[in-house]
C-alpha positions in Angstrom: 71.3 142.2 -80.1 74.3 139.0 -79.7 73.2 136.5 -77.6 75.2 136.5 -74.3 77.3 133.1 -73.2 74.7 131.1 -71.3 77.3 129.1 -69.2 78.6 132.9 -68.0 75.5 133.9 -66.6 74.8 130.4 -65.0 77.9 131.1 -63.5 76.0 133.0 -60.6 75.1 129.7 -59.2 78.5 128.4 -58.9 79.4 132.2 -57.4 76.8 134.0 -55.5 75.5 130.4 -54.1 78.9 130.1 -52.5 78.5 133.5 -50.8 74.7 133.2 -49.6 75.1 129.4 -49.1 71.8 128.3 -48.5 69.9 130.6 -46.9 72.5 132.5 -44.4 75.5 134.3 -45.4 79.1 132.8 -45.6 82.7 133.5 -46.2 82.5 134.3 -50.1 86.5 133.8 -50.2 86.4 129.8 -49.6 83.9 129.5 -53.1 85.4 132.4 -54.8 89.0 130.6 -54.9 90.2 130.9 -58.5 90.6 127.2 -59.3 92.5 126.4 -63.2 89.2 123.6 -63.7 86.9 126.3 -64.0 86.0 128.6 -66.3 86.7 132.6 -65.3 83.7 134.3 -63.7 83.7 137.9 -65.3 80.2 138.5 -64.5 77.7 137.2 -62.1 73.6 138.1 -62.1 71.2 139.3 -59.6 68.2 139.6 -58.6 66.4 140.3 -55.6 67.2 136.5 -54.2 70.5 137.7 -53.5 69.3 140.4 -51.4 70.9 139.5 -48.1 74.4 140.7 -49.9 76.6 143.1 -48.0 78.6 145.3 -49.2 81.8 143.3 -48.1 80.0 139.9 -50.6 80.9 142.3 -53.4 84.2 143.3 -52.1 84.6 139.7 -51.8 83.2 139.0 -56.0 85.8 142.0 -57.1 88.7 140.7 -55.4 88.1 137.0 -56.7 88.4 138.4 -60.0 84.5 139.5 -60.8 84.2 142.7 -63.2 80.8 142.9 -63.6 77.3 141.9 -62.4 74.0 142.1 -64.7 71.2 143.1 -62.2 67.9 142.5 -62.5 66.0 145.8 -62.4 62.1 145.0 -63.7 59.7 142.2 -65.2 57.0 142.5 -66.9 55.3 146.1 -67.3 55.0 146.9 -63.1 58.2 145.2 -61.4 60.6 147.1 -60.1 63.5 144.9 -57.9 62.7 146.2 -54.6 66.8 146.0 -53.8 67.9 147.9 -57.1 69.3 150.7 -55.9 71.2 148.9 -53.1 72.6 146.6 -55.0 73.5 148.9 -57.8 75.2 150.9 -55.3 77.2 148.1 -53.3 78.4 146.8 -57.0 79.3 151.0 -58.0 81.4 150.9 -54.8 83.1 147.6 -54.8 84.2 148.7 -58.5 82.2 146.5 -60.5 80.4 147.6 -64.0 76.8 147.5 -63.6 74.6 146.4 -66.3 70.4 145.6 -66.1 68.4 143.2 -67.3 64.5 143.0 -67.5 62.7 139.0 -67.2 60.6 139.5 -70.6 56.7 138.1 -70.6 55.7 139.5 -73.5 54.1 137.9 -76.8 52.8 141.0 -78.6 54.8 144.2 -80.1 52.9 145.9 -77.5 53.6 144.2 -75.1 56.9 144.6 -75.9 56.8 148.1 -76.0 55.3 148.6 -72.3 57.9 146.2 -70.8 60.4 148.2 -71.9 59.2 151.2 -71.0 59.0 149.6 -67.4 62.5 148.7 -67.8 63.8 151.9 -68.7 61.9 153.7 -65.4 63.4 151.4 -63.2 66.7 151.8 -64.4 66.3 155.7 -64.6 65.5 155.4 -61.0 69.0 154.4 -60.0 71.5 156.0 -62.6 71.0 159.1 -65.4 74.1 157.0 -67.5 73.2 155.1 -70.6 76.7 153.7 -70.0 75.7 150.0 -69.6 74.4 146.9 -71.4 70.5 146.4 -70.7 69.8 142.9 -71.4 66.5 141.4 -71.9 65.7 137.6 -70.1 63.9 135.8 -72.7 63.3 132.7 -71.0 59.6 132.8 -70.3 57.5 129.5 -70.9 55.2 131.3 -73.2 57.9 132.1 -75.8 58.4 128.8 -76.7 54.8 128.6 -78.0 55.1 131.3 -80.4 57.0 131.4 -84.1 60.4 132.5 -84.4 58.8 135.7 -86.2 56.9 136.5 -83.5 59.3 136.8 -80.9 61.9 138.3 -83.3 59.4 141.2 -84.1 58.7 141.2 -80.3 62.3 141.3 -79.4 63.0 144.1 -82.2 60.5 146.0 -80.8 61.6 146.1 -76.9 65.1 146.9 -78.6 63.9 149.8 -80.3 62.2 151.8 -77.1 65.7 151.0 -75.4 67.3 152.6 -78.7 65.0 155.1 -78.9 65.5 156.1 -75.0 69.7 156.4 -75.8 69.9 152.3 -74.3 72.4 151.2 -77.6 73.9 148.6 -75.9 71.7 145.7 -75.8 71.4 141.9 -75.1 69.7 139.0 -75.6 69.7 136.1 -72.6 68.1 133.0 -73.8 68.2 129.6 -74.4 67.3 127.0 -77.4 63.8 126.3 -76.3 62.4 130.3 -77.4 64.2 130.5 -79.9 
C-alpha cells in the first residue's frame, strides 16, 4: 500500500464545503474557481455527509478541474453508505474516476479480515469492475494504542482479502498518530 497525500484528501473541505456550504446547497462555481495560491484539487472524498449533492455539484467538481472522488462505501464489518450507489453514479456520469474507501476499526487480523470482506460487498453492490483504488481510512482512535506491528499485520491482512478478491490497487489514508 503507498500512503496517499494527506493535504489532497483534506482538500474536500476546501471543495465540497464550498458546494454544500453549511447546511444548504450553493453555487459550487464561486468556491471551485481555480486560484494560482492553491494547490490543484484532483480528487475530493465522500461520504454520506455530502449526500445532498446533485448531479449538477459534480458537473460543477469536473468542470473546475476535479478527476476523481474517493467515496466512502463501508465501516466497520455492517456499514454500507446508504448514498453509495447515487453518488457512485452521479460521479460515473459527470466523468469522474471512482475509487472506495472503507473507515477501518479494527485491532485484530480478524477483524481485519471481516471488515474487508464488508468492504468488498458494498462495493460489489454498485460496480462488477475491480478498476479502482480501494483505500482503507486508518484514522481510528484505537489504532494509536496499539504497536506499529500490530496495525501493520492488521493492515496486511485487510490488504490481502482485497487481493485475494482481484482489489490490487490499494491505499493507505492515515496520519502520524497510528502509525
Amino acid at each position: 500500500m503507498r500512503k496517499l497525500q494527506h493535504s489532497k484528501l483534506l482538500l474536500l473541505g476546501a471543495v465540497i464545503a464550498g458546494v454544500l456550504g453549511t447546511t444548504s446547497v450553493v453555487t459550487a462555481h464561486a468556491s471551485l474557481t481555480p486560484s494560482s495560491s492553491q494547490p490543484n484539487t484532483d480528487m475530493v472524498d465522500l461520504s454520506s455527509w455530502q449526500s445532498n449533492l446533485t448531479s449538477s455539484d459534480y458537473q460543477n467538481l469536473a468542470q473546475a478541474g476535479v478527476k476523481a472522488v474517493a467515496i466512502k462505501a463501508s465501516e466497520g464489518t455492517s456499514y454500507t453508505s446508504p448514498v453509495l450507489a447515487s453518488q457512485t453514479s452521479d460521479a460515473q456520469g459527470a466523468g469522474l474516476a471512482v475509487n472506495y474507501y472503507h473507515f477501518a476499526h479494527f485491532t485484530t487480523v480478524a477483524e481485519a479480515q471481516a471488515e474487508a470482506q464488508n468492504f468488498i460487498n458494498s462495493v460489489q453492490a454498485v460496480t462488477n469492475s475491480k478498476n479502482m483504488v480501494m483505500v482503507v481510512y486508518f484514522e481510528d482512535s484505537a489504532f494509536s494504542g496499539l504497536s506499529k506491528s500490530t496495525n501493520d499485520a492488521n493492515l496486511a491482512a485487510f490488504d490481502a482479502v482485497l487481493n485475494q478478491a482481484g482489489y490490487n490497487k490499494t491505499d493507505l489514508y492515515t496520519m502520524a498518530s497510528c502509525r
